[in-house]
KEVO-381649 format. One record per residue (C-alpha): x, y, z. Coordinates in pm, whole numbers, always signed. Example, Ala and Ser with C-alpha at 12.3 -4.5 7.8 and 13.67 -1.06 7.14 Angstrom:
<mikes>
u | v | w
+1230 | -450 | +780
+1367 | -106 | +714
</mikes>
This chain:
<mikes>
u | v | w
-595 | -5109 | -456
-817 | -4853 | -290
-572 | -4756 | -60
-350 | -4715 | -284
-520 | -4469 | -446
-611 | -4287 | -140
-222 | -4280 | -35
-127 | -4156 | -403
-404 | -3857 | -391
-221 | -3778 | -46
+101 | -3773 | -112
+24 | -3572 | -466
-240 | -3318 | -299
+74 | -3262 | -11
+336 | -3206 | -312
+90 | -2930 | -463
+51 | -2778 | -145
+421 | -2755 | -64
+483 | -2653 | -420
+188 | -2345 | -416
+300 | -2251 | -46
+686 | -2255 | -118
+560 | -2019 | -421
+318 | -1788 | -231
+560 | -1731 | +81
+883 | -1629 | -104
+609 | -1393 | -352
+523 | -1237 | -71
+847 | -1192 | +151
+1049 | -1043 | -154
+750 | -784 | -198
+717 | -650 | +128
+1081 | -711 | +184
+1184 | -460 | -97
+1130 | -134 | +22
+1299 | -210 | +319
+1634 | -249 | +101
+1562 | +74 | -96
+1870 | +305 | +108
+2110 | -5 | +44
+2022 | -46 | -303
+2006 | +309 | -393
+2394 | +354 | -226
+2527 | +79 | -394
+2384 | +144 | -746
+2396 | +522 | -733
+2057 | +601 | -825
+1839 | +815 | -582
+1576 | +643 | -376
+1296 | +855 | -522
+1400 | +676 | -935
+1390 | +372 | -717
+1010 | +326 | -640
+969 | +217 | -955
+1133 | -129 | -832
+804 | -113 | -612
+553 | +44 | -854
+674 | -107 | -1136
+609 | -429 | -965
+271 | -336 | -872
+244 | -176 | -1185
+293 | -506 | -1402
+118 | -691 | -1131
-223 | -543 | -1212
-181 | -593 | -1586
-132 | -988 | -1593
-286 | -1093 | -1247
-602 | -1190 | -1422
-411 | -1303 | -1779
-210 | -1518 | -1588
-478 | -1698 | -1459
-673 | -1713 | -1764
-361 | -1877 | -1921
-333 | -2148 | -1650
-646 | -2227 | -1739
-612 | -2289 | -2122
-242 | -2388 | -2160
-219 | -2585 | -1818
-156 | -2466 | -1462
+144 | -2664 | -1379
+292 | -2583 | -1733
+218 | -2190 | -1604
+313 | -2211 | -1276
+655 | -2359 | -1352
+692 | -2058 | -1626
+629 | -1779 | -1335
+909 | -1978 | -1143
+1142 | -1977 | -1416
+1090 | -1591 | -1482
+1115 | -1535 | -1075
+1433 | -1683 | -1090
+1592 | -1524 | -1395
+1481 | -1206 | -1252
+1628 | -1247 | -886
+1909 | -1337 | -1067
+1904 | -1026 | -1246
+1839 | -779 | -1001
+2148 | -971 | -770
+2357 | -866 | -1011
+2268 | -568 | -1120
+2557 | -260 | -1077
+2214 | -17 | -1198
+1935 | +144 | -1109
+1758 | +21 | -1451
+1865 | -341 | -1399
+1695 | -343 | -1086
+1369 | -151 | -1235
+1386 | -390 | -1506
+1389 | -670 | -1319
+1114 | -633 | -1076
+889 | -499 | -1344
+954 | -845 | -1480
+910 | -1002 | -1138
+598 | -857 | -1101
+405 | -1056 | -1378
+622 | -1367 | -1203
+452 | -1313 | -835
+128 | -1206 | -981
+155 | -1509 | -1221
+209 | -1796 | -955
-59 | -1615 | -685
-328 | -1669 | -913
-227 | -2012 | -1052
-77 | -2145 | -762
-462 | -2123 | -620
-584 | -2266 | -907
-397 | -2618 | -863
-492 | -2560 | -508
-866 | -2595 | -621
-838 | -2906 | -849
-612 | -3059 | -650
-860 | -3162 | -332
-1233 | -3120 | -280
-1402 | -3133 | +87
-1240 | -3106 | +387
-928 | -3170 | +231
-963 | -2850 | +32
-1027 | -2641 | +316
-744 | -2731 | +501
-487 | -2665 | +170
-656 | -2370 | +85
-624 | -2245 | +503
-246 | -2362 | +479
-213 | -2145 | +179
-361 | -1838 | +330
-159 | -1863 | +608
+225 | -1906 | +409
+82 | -1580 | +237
+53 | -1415 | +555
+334 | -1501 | +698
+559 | -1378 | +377
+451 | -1037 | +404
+502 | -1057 | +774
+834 | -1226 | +769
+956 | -1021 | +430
+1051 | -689 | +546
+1240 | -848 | +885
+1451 | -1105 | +694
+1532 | -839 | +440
+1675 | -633 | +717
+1870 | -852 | +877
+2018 | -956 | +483
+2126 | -617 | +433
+2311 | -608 | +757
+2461 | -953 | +662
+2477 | -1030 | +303
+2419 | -737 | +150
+2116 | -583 | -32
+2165 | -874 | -307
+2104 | -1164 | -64
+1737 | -1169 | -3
+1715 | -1211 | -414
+1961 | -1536 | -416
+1799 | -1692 | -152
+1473 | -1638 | -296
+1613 | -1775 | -649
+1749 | -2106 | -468
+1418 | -2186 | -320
+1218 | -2089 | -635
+1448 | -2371 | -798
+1408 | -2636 | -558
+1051 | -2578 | -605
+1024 | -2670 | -967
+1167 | -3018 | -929
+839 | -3058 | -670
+598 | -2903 | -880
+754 | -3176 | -1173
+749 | -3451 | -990
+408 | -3400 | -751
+171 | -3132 | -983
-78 | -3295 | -1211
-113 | -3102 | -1537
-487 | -2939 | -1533
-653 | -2686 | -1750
-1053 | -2587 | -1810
-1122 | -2738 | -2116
-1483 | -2522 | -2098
-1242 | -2186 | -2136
-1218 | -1989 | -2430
-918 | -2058 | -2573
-806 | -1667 | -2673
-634 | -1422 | -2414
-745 | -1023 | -2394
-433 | -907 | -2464
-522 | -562 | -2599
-642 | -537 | -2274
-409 | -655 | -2087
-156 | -385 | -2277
-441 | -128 | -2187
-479 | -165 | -1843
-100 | -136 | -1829
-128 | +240 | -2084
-400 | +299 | -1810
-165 | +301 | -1499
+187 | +337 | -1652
+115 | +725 | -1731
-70 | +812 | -1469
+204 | +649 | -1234
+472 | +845 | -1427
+239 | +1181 | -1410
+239 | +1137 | -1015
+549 | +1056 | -1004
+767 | +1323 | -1194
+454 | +1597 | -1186
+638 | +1804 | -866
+938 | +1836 | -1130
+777 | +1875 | -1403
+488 | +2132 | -1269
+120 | +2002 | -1197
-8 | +2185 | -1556
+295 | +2160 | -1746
+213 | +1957 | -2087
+439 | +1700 | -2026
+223 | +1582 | -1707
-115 | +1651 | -1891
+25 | +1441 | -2169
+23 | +1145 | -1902
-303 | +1221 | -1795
-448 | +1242 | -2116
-290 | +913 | -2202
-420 | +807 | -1915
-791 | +907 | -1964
-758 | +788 | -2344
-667 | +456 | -2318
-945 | +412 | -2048
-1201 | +465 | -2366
-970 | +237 | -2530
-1028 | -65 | -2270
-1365 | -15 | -2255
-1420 | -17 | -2604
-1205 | -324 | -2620
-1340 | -523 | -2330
-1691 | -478 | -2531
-1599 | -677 | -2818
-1368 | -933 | -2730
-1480 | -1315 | -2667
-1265 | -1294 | -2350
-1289 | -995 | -2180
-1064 | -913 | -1897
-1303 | -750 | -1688
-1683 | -866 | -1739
-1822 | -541 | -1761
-2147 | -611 | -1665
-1979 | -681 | -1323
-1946 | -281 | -1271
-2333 | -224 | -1263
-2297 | -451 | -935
-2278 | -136 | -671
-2177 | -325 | -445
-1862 | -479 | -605
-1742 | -150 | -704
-1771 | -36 | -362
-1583 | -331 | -245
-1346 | -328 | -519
-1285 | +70 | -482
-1230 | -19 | -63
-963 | -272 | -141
-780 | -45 | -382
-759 | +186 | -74
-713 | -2 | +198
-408 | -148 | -35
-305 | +160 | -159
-258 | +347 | +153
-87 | +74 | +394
+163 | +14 | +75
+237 | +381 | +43
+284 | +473 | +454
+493 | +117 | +469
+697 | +234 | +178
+756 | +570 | +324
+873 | +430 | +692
+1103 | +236 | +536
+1304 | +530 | +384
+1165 | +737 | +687
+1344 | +491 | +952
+1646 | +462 | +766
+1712 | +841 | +714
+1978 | +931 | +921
+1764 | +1254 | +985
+1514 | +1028 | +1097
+1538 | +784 | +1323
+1863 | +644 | +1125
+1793 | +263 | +1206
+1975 | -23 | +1033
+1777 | -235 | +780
+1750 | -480 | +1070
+1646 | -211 | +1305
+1411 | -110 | +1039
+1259 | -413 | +958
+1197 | -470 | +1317
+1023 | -149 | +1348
+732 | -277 | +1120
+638 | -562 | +1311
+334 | -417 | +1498
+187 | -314 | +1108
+264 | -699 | +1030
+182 | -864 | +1358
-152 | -632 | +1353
-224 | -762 | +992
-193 | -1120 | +1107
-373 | -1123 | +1464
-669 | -920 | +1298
-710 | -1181 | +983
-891 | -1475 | +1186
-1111 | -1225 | +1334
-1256 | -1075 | +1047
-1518 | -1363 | +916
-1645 | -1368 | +1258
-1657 | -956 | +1318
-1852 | -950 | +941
-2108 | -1237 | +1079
-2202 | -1038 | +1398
-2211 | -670 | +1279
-2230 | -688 | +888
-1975 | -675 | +631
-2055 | -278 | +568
-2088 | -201 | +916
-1737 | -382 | +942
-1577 | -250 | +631
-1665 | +94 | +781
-1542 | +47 | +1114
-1190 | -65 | +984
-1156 | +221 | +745
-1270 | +455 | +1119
-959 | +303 | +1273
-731 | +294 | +990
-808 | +700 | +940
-777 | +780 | +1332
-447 | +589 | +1296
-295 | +788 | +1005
-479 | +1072 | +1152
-207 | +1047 | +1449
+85 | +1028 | +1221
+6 | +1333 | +1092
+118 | +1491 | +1367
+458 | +1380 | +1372
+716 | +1610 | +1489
+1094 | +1608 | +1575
+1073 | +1497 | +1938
+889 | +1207 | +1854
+1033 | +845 | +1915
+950 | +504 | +1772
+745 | +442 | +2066
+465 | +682 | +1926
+496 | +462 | +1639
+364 | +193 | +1773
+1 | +246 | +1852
-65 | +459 | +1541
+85 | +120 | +1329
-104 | -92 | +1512
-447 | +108 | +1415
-359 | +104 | +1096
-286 | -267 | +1044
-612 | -359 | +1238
-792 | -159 | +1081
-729 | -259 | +741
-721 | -631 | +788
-1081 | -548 | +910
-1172 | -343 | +617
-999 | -485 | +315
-1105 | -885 | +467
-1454 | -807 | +477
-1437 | -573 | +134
-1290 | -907 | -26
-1571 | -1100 | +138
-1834 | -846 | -48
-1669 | -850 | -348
-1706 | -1245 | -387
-2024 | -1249 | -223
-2225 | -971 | -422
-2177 | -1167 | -716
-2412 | -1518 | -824
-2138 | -1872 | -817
-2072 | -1868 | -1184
-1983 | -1543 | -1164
-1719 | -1547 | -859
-1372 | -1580 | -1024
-1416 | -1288 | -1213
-1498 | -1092 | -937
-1204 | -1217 | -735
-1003 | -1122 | -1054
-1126 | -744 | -1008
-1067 | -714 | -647
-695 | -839 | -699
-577 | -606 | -984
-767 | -314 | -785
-474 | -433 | -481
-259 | -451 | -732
-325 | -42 | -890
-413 | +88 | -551
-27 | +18 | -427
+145 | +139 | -751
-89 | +430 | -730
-59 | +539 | -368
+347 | +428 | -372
+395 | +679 | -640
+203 | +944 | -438
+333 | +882 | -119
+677 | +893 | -249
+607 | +1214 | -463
+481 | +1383 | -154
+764 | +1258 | +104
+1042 | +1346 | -159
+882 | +1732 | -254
+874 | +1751 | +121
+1187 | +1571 | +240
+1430 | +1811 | -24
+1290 | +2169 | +123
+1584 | +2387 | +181
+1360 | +2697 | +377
+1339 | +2400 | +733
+1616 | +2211 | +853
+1687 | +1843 | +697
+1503 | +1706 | +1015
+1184 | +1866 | +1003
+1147 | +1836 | +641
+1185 | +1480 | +668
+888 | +1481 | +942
+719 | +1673 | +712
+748 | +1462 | +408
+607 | +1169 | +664
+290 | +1389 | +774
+229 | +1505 | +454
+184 | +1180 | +332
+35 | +1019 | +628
-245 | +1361 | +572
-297 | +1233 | +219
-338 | +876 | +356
-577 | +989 | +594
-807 | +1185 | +392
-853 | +835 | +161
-890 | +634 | +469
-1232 | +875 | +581
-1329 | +824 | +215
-1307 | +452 | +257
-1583 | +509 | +527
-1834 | +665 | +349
-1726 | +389 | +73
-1891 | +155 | +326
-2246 | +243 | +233
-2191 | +70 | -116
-2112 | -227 | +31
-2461 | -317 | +38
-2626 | -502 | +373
-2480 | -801 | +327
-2429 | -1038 | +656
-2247 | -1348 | +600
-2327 | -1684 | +749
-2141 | -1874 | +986
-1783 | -1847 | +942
-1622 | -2139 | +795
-1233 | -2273 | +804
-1208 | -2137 | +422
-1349 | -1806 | +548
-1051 | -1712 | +763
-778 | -1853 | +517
-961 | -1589 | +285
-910 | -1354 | +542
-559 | -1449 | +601
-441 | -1390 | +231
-642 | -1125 | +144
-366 | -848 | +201
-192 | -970 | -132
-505 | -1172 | -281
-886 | -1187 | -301
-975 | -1595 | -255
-1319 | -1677 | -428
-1478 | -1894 | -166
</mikes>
């Protein structure tokens, strides 16, 4: 009878984990996949690349809002119940944006696909938790890191080579047919859980705040070359901005629930974590979304989407090499010491960039990627590390919750203003089409820099915190933690 049992917890702890990796992989491969498919997409549907990036802010955009909802709904209505909704809405979106003829369609539908991936991320972790203990845990919860990993690896390569193949729509069918196969798992092998010790009420005034916060100031950056800096229609946004950060606050102070605890923000040494993980985010989302247009130009390097996708392997395949080193790098120097030296090499790696010019091949790429990558696996690893560590046990999921809608705003922030800056630049008329394009690249790579030296004076705030010996859970943390902050 006891082995029974044992065989049964097995074979249901091995359908969760197949269920939450499925889940996390396809997330993660159809985000970093997308801007890859921006010059298809924008052809085919007739709307300029520059109205597209709100297919990739947007989805950051919405991302931010729910990432900590979601989870706080898992918790009360039931994870499974939750986790199966996200796949349902994943679907009917990739459904949508496959068939859209649109620009809006498309906008629509990743807005919508952002609370989806945000949505089974943070549940998908949760079953992961209350589905093993021990060793057992550990190894799921390594498994896990390493499927999210490998999706934003793998994403912007097979989205490449589906342009070239099936078209722009393909990579959103595909990922609809797997998200359906994966409900009938999650049905049959996911045990329903909630926290019965959870309030039972959702912040969602502040939810709909954090999303007044960003959705202005996103538009502002956005439209503000067009518009002019000072005109009133770009301080409206601001102000908008600015007032419904009073409104939050005010909010987040009275509610049972908050969304943000925040007493966490006296904690100087999660902010500075949480503000390093916004940037390290931010700026490797903004350069990644401007080589993708960059590489595809046929005044730059005019490369296929397979060429394309190809050329950002040595960002991914620096993300992935540098994420089992980071637990042990934190343990022998110090997480701030750490944090500070990735943010140094991430800087002297968009520091190169910005002197791009003409004559320049991909093969000057490649170092100047590879800095980058390393460098903020190092930083925004050990920031995540910090974040969860600065904080006492009960208070841990919270902070995790923080770090992941700062990953969250930082790319919709630093999208919008690297693709501002790229497109002011890219559409000069006084330089040939070439060199503005090169421009628009520098330009943004400058602005990328400049944050980057920030992020090492950032450092300081991370406090003097030196981990103990690294543990298997430590570098699945590490592994995940370019699309999610594990509380370990």
């Amino acid at each position: 009878m006891a082995s029974d049992q044992a065989e049964a917890a097995v074979r249901a702890g091995s359908g969760v984990l197949a269920a939450t990796c499925i889940a996390t992989l396809i997330v993660n491969a159809n985000t970093s996949a997308v801007s890859i498919l921006l010059p298809a997409i924008s052809e085919d549907v007739g709307a300029s690349t520059a109205t597209l990036q709100w297919a990739v802010t947007g989805y950051s955009l919405v991302g931010a809002a729910v990432i900590v909802t979601s989870g706080v709904l898992g918790d009360i209505i039931g994870r499974r119940r939750t986790f199966v909704g996200a796949l349902v809405l994943f679907i009917v979106c990739c459904v949508l944006i496959a068939l859209s003829d649109n620009a809006t369609g498309v906008i629509v539908g990743r807005m919508l696909q952002g609370a989806a991936g945000a949505t089974l991320l943070a549940c998908g972790l949760s079953l992961l938790s209350v589905a093993a203990t021990g060793q057992e845990q550990l190894r799921a919860v390594s498994i896990w890191g390493a499927a999210s990993a490998i999706g934003a690896a793998a994403g912007p390569l097979i989205g490449g080579a589906l342009v070239d193949t099936t078209g722009w729509q393909g990579l959103f069918w595909i990922d609809a047919v797997i998200a359906a196969l994966c409900i009938p798992l999650t049905l049959r092998t996911v045990a329903e859980s909630n926290d019965p010790t959870r309030p039972r009420s959702l912040d969602i005034g502040g939810t709909v705040l954090v999303a007044l916060i960003l959705a202005p100031l996103v538009l502002g950056l956005s439209e503000g070359s067009n518009w002019g800096w000072t005109s009133p229609a770009t301080l409206g946004c601001l102000a908008v901005s600015v007032a419904s950060i009073f409104g939050f606050v005010a909010v987040e102070r009275r509610v049972r629930a908050p969304l943000i605890d925040l007493q966490l923000l006296r904690n100087r040494v999660l902010v500075g974590a949480t503000i390093a993980i916004l940037i390290g985010a931010g700026t490797i989302n903004g350069l990644m979304y401007v080589l993708s247009l960059f590489f595809q130009d046929p005044d730059g390097f005019d490369m296929s989407p397979m060429e394309a996708g190809l050329a950002t392997l040595p960002a991914t395949i620096g993300l992935v090499a540098t994420a089992p080193l980071v637990a042990g790098l934190a343990f022998k120097i110090g997480t701030r010491q750490a944090i500070g030296l990735g943010f140094a090499i991430t800087t002297a790696g968009f520091g190169v960039l910005v002197f791009l010019s003409v004559s320049w091949t991909y093969a000057l790429f490649v170092l100047p990627l590879i800095a980058i990558a390393v460098g903020m696996g190092f930083s925004n690893g050990c920031s995540s590390s910090a974040a969860t560590a600065s904080v006492p046990r009960e208070e841990v999921g919270a902070a995790s919750g923080v770090s992941n809608m700062a990953r969250y705003v930082g790319a919709a922030l630093f999208t919008a203003a690297a693709a501002t800056i790229y497109g002011t630049n890219s559409t000069a008329t006084d330089v040939a089409r070439s060199e503005a394009v090169v421009d628009g690249v520098s330009a943004a790579a400058l602005l990328m820099a400049i944050t980057s030296a920030l992020g090492i004076l950032l450092a300081v705030l991370a406090g003097r915190h030196r981990p103990g010996p690294t543990r298997p859970v430590d570098r699945a943390a590490a592994a995940a933690v370019v699309v999610h902050t594990m509380p370990t």
